[in-house]
N, C-alpha and C positions, 0 to 999 in steps of 0.2 A: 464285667458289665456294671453300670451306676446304678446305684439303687434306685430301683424303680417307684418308692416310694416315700422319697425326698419330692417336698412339697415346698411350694410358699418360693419358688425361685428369684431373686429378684429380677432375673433377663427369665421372659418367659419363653417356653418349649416354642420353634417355630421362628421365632426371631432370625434376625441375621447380624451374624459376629464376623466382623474385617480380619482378616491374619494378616499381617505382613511376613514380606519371605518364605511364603507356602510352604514351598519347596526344599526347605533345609532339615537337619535331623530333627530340629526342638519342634520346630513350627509344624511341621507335615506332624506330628503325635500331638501336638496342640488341635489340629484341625483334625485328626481321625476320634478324638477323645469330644471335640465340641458335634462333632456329627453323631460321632454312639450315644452321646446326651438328649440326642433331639433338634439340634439346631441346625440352622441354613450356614453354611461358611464363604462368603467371599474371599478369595486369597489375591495377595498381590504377588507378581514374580516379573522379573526385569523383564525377559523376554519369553509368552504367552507357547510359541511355537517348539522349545526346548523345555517345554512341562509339558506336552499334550498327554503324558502319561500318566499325569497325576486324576484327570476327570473318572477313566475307567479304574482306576487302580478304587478310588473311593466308593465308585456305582458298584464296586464288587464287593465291598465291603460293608455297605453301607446303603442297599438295594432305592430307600427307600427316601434317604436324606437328598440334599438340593446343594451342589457345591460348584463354585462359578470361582474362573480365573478373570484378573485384570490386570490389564499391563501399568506399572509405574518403573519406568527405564532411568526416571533423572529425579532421585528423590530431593533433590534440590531445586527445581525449575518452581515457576510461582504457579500457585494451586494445584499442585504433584500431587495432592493427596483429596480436591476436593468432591471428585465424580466418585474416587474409592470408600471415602466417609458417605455418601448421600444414604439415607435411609437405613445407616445398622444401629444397632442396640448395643453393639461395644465393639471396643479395639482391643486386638492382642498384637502388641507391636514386637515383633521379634527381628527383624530386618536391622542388618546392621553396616555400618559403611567400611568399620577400621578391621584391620587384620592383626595376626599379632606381632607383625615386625613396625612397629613406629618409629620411624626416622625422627618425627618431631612431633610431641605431646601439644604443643598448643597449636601448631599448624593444624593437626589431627581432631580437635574441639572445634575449631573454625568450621570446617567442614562437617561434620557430625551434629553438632549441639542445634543451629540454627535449623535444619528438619526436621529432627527431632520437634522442637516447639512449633517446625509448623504444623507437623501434623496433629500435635493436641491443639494446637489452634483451630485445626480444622474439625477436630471433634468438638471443640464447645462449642463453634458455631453451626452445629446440625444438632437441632434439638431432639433427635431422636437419642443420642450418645447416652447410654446410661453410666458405661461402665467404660475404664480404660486401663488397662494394663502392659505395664514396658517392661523388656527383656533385659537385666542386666548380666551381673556374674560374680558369683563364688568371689572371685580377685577382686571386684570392688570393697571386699570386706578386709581382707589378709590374703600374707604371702604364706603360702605353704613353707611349717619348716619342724620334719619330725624332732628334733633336740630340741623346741620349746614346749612347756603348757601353757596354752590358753584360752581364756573364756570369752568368745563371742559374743555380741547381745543382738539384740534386733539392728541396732543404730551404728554397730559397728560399721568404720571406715577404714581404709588400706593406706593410714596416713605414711606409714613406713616408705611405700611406693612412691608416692607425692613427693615426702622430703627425699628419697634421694634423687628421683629429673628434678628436682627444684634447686638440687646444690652445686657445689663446684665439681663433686667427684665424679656426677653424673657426665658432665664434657667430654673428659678424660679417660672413662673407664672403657674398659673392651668389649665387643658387642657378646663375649659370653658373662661378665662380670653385668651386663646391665639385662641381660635374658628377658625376660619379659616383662618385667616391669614399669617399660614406656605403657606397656598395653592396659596392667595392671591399675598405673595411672589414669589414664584416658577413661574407663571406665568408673573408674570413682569420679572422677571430676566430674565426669558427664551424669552419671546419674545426680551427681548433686545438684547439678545444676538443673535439671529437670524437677527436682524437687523443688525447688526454689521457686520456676517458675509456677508449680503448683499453688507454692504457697500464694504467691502474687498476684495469682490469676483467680483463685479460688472458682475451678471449673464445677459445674454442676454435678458432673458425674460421680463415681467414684475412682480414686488411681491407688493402685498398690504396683509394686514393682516384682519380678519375680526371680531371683539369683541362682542360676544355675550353677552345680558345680562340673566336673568332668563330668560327658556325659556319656554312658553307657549302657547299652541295650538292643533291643527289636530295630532292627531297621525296616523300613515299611515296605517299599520296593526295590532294595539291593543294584537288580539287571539297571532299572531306570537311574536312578539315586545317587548307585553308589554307595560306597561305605565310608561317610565323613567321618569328620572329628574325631574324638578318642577312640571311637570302632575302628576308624581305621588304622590307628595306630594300634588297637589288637590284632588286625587284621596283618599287618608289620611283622608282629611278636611272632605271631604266629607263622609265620614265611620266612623267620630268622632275619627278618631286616629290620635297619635302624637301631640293632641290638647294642650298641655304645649310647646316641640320644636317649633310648629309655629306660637305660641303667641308672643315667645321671636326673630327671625325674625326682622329684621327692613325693613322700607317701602322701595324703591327703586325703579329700569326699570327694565321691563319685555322683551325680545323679542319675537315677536309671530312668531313660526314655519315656517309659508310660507311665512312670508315677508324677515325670513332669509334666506332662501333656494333661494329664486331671486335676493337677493342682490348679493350671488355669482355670478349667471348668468351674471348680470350687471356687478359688478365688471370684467369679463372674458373678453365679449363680445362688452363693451363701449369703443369706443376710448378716448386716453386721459388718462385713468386710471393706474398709475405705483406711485409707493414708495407713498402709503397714508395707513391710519391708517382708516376702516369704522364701523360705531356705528349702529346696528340694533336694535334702543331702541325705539321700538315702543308705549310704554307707558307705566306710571308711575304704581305701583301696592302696595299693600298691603294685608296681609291676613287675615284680617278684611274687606278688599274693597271686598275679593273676595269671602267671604262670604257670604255677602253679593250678590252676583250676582248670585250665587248658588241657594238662598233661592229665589230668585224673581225668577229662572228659574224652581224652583221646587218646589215650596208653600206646597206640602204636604210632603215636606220631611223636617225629622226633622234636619235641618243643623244648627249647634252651632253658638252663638254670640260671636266673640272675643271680647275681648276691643279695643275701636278707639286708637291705636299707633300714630298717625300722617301723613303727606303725606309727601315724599321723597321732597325736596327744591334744587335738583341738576339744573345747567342750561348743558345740557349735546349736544356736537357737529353732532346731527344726521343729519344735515341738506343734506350735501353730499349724504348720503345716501338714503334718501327716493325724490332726487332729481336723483339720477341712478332710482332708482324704478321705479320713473316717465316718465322716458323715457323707460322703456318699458310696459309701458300701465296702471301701477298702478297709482292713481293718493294719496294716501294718506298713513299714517301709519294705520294699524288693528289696531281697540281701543282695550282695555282689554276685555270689555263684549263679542266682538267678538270673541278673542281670549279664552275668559275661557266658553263659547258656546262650541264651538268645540274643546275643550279639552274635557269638559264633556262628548263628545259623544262616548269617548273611555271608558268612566267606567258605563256611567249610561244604566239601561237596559231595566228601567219600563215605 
């Protein structure tokens, strides 16, 4: 629960805050965390009739808060985003276009980069926008690679990524020698480029950006949902599939579900908070570590031994952030055990 006697918010209790992507793991704990705060959430979802699930799932959670879907099916078409901005007090933009297989890095900008700016174009021109906040990731910083140490800063970029699609070897090499680092790419560029336009535009509000890393935890409705992203790949682990792709994996940071979803809050509602870069890496991970955490939580189930890979050696700048946390009543990061606990709780049934 938020501290209920955090004061002085700068979006005040009752407002209404936009999500983009309602419906995805990040965004859907973004919007149960901005509703347990006090707040009204509009959420956008491509198609309104394939979420009807999400209105009761939050009226049950949440008896007493106000939460509306809106359809935006072509975040590209002109003024896609102008009825969804009318009359909120911030953006949480978490909607995203690219997957993580890119064919082509700047094809993939062309299409991404320009909505993106419309939509904060369309927040500076509704004077009501106080605050606005874009979803990037973990990868726009570095590539994961337990045999190095290093020290991340706030400004840290994944220029490693960039230069290799930028070089010759990138043409040439094979789609496991280039794995995800088209995607790695696209995200650093694009958030940079969004910064830029920040800087250019100098919108009223405030923008901070919010870098996920793998994310891990509570899934909200499961039956409806489903179990995305790296939950499902626990959920994988756990059913003994994919046990080659997640061997081969490197160690890395985790973020766990609801510590992301309150960072937002924070990030919104902290005074003080405008043009920073926040790292919700709640702790180190491997999946082998978590495997392991599996097989201690369910002893009679037969959960595979990876090989010990290594532990991630990143020194990485969360500090900011689980220091917003902490001012609204959290006092620590969710360890992994916590976190891959209640992730399991979305697949396991015995």
């Amino acid at each position: 629960m938020i501290n209920p006697t955090f004061s002085n918010p700068t979006i005040p209790r009752g407002s209404t805050v936009l999500v983009t992507g309602a419906n995805g793991l990040i965004a859907s704990h973004a919007v149960d965390r901005l509703l347990e705060a006090g707040y009204h959430v509009r959420g956008t979802v491509r198609n309104p009739s394939k979420c009807a699930w999400m209105a009761p799932l939050f009226s049950r959670r949440h008896p007493s808060a106000r939460f509306e879907l809106v359809q935006v099916s072509d975040f590209g078409a002109p003024g896609a985003w102008d009825a969804a901005v009318k009359g909120v007090s911030a953006v949480v933009a978490v909607a995203g276009g690219v997957g993580l297989v890119v064919p082509d890095v700047d094809k993939a900008l062309e299409e991404e980069a320009p909505w993106n700016e419309a939509l904060l174009r369309a927040a500076k021109d509704e004077p009501s926008v106080k605050a606005f906040i874009y979803t990037s990731s973990a990868w726009a910083t570095w590539t994961p690679d337990q045999t190095k140490k290093v020290t991340l800063t706030e400004w840290t970029w994944n220029d490693e990524a960039v230069r290799f699609i930028r070089s010759g070897a990138s043409a040439s090499a094979t789609p496991e020698e280039r794995g995800v680092r088209p995607y790695m790419a696209v995200k650093a560029l694009l958030e940079q480029r969004l910064w830029d336009w920040v800087k250019r535009e100098n919108p009223p509000f405030t923008f901070n950006t919010v870098l996920p890393a793998a994310v891990i935890g509570e899934c909200l409705d499961p039956e409806n949902q489903g179990v995305p992203s790296t939950c499902g790949m626990m959920k994988d682990l756990y059913e003994r599939k994919q046990l080659d792709f997640l061997a081969k994996l490197p160690p890395q940071w985790a973020s766990d579900t609801r510590d992301t979803g309150l960072l937002y809050v924070a990030a919104l509602i902290t005074p003080g908070v405008d043009r920073e870069r926040l790292y919700p890496w709640s702790d180190r991970y491997s999946w082998p570590r978590v495997a392991q955490i599996l097989k201690k939580l369910y002893p009679h189930k037969d959960i595979p031994v990876l090989e010990d890979n290594g532990w991630d050696q990143t020194e990485v700048p969360n500090k900011r952030a689980e220091e917003l946390l902490r001012g609204l009543g959290q006092e620590r990061w969710t360890t992994l055990e916590e976190s891959v606990e209640a992730c399991a709780k979305a697949f396991v049934k015995d």
